[in-house]
C-alpha positions in Angstrom: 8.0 -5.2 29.6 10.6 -6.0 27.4 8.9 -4.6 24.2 8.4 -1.4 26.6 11.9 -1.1 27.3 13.2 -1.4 24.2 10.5 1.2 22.8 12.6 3.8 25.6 15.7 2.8 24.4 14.5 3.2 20.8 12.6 7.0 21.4 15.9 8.2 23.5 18.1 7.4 21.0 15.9 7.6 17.8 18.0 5.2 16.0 16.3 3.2 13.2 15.3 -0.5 13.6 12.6 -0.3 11.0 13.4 -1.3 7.6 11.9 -1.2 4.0 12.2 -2.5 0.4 14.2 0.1 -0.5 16.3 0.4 2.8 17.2 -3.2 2.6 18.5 -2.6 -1.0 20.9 -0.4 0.8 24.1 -0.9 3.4 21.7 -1.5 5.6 23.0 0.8 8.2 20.5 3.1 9.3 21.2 7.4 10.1 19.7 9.3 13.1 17.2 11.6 11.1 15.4 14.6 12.4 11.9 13.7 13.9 9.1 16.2 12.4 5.8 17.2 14.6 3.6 14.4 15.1 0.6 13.8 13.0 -1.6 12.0 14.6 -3.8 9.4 13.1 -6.7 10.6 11.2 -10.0 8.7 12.7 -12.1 7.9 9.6 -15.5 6.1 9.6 -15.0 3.1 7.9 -17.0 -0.2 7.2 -17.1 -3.2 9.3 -14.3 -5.4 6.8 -14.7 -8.4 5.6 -11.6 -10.0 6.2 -9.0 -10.2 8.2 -5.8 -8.3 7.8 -4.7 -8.2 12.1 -3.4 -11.7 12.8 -2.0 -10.8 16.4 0.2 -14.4 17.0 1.5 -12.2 20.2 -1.8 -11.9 21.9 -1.0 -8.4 22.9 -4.1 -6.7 21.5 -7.8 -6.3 22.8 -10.3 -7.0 20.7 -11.5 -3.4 20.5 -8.3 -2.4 19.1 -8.6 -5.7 16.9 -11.5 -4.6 15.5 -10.7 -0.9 15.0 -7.3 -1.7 13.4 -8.8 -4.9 11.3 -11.2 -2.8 9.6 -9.0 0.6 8.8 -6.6 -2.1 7.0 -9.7 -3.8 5.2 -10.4 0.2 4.0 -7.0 0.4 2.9 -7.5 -3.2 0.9 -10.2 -2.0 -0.5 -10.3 2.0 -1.5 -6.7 2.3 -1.6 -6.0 -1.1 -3.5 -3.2 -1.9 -0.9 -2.5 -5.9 0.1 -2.4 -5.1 3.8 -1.3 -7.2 7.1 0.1 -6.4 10.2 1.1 -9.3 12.3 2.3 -9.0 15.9 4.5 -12.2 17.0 6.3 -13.4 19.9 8.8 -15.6 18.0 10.7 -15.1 14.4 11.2 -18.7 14.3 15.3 -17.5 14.3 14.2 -15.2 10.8 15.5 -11.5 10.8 12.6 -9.1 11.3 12.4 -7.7 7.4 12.5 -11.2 6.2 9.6 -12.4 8.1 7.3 -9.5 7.3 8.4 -10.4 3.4 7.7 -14.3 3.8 4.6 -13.4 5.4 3.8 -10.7 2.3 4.3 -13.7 0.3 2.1 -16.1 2.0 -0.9 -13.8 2.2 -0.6 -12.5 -1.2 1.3 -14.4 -3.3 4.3 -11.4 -3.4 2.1 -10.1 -5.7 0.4 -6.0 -6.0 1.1 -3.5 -3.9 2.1 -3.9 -0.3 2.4 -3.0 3.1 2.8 -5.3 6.2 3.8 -4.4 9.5 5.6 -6.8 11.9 5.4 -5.9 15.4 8.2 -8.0 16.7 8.2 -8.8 20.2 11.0 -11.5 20.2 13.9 -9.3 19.5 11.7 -6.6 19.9 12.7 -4.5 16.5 9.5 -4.6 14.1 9.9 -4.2 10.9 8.0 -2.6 8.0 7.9 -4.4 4.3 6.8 -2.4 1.2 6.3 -2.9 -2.4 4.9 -2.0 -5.1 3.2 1.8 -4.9 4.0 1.6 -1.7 7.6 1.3 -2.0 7.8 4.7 -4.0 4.8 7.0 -2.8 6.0 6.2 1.6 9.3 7.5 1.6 12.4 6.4 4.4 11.5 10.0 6.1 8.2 9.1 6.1 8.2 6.0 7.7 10.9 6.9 10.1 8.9 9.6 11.8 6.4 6.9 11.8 8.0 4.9 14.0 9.5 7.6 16.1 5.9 8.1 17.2 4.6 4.7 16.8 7.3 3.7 19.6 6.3 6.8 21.6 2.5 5.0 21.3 3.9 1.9 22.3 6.0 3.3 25.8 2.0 4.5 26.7 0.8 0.8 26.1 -1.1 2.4 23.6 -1.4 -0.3 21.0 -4.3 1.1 18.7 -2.6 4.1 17.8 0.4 2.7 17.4 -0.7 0.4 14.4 -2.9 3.1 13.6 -0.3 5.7 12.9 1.8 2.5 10.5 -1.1 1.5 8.5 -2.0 5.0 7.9 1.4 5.5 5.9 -0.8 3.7 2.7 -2.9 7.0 2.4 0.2 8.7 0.8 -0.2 6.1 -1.8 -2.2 7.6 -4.6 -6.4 6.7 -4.6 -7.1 7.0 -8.1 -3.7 5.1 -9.5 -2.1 1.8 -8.4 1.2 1.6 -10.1 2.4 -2.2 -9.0 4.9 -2.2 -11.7 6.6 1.3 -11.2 6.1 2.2 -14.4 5.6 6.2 -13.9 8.0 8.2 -12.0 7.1 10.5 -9.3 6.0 13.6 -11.2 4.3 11.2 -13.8 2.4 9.7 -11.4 1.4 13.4 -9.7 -0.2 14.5 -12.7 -2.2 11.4 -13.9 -3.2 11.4 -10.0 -4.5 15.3 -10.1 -6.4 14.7 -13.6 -7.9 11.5 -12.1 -9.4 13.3 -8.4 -10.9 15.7 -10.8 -13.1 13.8 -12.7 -16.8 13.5 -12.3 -16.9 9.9 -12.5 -14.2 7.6 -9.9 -11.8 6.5 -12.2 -8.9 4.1 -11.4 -5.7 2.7 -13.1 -3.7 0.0 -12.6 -0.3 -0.6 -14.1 1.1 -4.0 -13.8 3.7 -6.4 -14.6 1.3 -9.7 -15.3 3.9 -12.8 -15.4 1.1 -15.3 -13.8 -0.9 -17.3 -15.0 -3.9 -15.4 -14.6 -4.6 -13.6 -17.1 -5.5 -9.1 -17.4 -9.1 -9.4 -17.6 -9.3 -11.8 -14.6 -7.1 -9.4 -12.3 -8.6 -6.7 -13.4 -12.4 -7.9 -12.6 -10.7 -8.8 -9.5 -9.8 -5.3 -9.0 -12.9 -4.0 -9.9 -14.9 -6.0 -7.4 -12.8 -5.3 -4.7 -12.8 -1.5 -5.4 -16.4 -1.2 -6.6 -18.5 -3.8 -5.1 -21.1 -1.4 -4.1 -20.5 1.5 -6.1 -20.5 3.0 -10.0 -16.7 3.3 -11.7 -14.6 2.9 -14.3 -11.1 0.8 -14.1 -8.5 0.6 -16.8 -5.2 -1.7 -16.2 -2.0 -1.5 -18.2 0.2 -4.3 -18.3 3.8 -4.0 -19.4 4.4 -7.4 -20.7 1.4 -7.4 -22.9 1.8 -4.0 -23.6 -2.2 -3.7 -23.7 -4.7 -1.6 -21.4 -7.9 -2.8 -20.6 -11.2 -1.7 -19.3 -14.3 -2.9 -17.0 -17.0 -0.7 -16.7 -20.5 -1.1 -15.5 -21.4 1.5 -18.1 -21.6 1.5 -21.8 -18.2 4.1 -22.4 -18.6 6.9 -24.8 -17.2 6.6 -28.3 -14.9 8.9 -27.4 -12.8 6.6 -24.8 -13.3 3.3 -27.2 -11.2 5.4 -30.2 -8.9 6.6 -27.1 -8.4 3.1 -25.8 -7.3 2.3 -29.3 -5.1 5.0 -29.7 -3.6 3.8 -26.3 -2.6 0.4 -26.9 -0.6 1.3 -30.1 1.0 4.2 -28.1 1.8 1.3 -25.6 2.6 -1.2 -27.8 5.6 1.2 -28.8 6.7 1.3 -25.1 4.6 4.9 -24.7 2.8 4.4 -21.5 2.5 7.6 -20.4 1.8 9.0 -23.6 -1.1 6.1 -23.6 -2.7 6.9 -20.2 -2.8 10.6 -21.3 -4.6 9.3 -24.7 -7.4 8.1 -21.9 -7.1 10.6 -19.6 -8.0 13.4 -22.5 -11.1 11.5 -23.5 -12.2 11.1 -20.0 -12.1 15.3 -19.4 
């Protein structure tokens, strides 16, 4: 009941309690934003997952709305490339509601890729969402505010499933065909390698990274690969900034024309040209 009042409180006044990686890096004060027509989540027919990305330490969830919401988030960890999680809880062990949901990004995946985890909070009863990585630039504060307008609207109905629903479903304005876990492109950058990917015959994907660990490119990006194209034909390339080198996996043999382009890359990158090395790619692969 509490959760549901603070939901009415929330919708009349439409002040913001959620909060992201770049809103925290702010005052942290919060403004009263126009709510846009709802858009309501978009079923899609998705595999059973394979793991687990729901871990509801509240109890507040059936397991029909576990399942549904378990396996949309293991479609999102696997086509969109997004380290996923939402986590409902009844105590924040006396943490603020951003800092759990980025301790708990931290224990589930090592801080590390792109993510998005959602806290439903039901001790203080303001959730919280934490975003990095492509996710942090592609879901913008307007984006995730009207959200959450709706999300709590879901939430007053008891309507749990929709509610998480309507969250996770910010990661499909993340790009499909480029995960950029380094920010290395900006927006329009990132628009145009996008576009030129989509088109291609064969499903193509690029990750940009920032590799510090101890594992090393081509064991993330097998990693990658397998998650992505476990049962399916594609081609992966992944450019790290601190090496300066891209990288490939394939289950093809690529045409001479990509080998001389994947040269051509890495000394474009090696000069600190990374968009002028993805395009090097990007015009073989046309």
């Amino acid at each position: 009941m509490k959760k549901i009042l603070s939901a009415m409180i929330f919708a009349a006044s439409l002040g913001l309690v959620f909060s992201s990686c770049s809103s925290k890096s702010s005052d942290n004060s919060y403004e009263k934003h126009t709510v846009a027509t709802s858009q309501p989540f978009t079923e899609r027919d998705v595999d059973t997952a394979e793991g687990t990305y729901i871990f509801d330490k509240a109890g507040i969830l059936d397991a029909e709305t576990l399942k549904a919401c378990n396996d949309y988030a293991g479609w999102l960890y696997k086509e969109m490339l997004i380290n996923v999680a939402v986590i409902t809880v009844n105590d924040l062990e006396g943490k603020l509601p951003y800092d759990f949901a980025a301790e708990e990004f931290n224990r589930l995946y090592e801080g590390k890729g792109s993510g998005l985890i959602v806290l439903i909070n039901n001790d203080t009863n303001y959730d919280s969402i934490y975003r990095s990585g492509s996710c942090l630039y592609n879901i913008s504060d307007k984006d995730e505010y009207n959200a959450v307008y709706w999300e709590t609207k879901d939430i007053f109905n008891g309507d749990y499933r929709s509610a998480i629903m309507r969250l996770l479903q910010l990661g499909e304005l993340c790009s499909m065909h480029i995960v950029d876990n380094a920010q290395v492109f900006d927006a329009g950058q990132t628009s145009k390698i996008e576009k030129t990917l989509a088109s291609l015959k064969e499903d193509v994907t690029l990750i940009a990274s920032h590799n510090g660990s101890d594992t090393t490119n081509e064991q993330i990006l097998q990693q990658y690969y397998d998650r992505k194209y476990k049962d399916k034909n594609g081609i992966m390339f992944m450019l790290d900034t601190i090496s300066s080198k891209i990288i490939v996996k394939s289950e093809e043999k690529l045409s001479s024309d990509i080998e001389k382009a994947l040269k051509d890359a890495n000394n474009l990158s090696s000069k600190g040209d990374n968009y002028g090395a993805v395009n090097k790619i990007l015009e073989a692969l046309k």
